[in-house]
N, C-alpha and C positions, 0 to 999 in steps of 0.2 A: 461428513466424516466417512471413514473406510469402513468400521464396523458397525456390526447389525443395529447395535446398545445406541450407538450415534445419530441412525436415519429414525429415531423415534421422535423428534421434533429440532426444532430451532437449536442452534447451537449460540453460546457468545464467542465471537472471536474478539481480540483485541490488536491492532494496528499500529506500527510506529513506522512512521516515512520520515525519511530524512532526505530534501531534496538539495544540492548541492546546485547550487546558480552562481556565475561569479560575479563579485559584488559591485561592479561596473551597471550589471544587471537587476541588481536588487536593493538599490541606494537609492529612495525616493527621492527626489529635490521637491515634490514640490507637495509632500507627506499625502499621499493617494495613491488610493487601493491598486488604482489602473497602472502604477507606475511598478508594483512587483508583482509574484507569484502569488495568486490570493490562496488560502487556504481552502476554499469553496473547491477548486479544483478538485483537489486531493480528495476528498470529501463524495465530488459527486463521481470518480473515477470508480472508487469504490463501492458507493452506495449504486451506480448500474451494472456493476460486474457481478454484485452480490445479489442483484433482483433477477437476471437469466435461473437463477435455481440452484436444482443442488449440485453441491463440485463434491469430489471423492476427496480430494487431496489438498494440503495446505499450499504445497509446491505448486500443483499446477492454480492454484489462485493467486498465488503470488506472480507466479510465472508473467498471467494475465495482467495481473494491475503495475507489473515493471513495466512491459512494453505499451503499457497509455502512458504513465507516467514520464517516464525517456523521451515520450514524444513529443512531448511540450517543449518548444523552441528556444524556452530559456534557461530549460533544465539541463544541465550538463552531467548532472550521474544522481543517482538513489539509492538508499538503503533503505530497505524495507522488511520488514517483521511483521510476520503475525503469530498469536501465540492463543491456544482455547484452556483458560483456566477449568474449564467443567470439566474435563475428560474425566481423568483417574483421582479419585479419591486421594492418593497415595503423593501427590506431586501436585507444585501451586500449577501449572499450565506447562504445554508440549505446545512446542512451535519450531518455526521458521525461519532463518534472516539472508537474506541475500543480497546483494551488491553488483550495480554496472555502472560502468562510466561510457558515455558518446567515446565515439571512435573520433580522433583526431580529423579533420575535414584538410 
């Protein structure tokens, strides 16, 4: 977090990805994992962007885990959120949501 009350320990963030594959791409035939997007991805994208340390900003976390995310050759666009319920008393959670699609080839 950006402020002082924030860098006193561990924060919860909470994550919502939405990955956009087209369904040519993600229609198992033959019902195996190998055949779509596993969610393990998603999963360890985040969980080693988040073991580098601490980040100041939710944007530039986010920032980070669109461009692994996009990179993934089946992925054709993402929406991603994340949102820290603990911050303010006052409010359920403050966050983030952003959106890319691949550039046309």
């Amino acid at each position: 977090g950006a402020h002082d009350f924030e860098k006193l320990g561990p924060q919860r963030i909470v994550f919502n990805v939405e990955l956009f594959v087209p369904y040519s791409a993600s229609t198992p035939t033959q019902d195996d994992l190998a055949e779509v997007v596993d969610y393990d991805f998603i999963r360890e994208v985040i969980a080693q962007r988040v073991a580098q340390g601490h980040i100041v900003l939710q944007e530039t976390l986010c920032d980070d885990l669109m461009r692994a995310l996009i990179a993934h050759p089946q992925v054709q666009a993402v929406r991603l959120s994340s949102c820290k319920p603990d911050v303010y008393p006052d409010c359920e959670a403050v966050g983030v949501e952003i959106f890319q699609m691949k550039s046309p080839t």
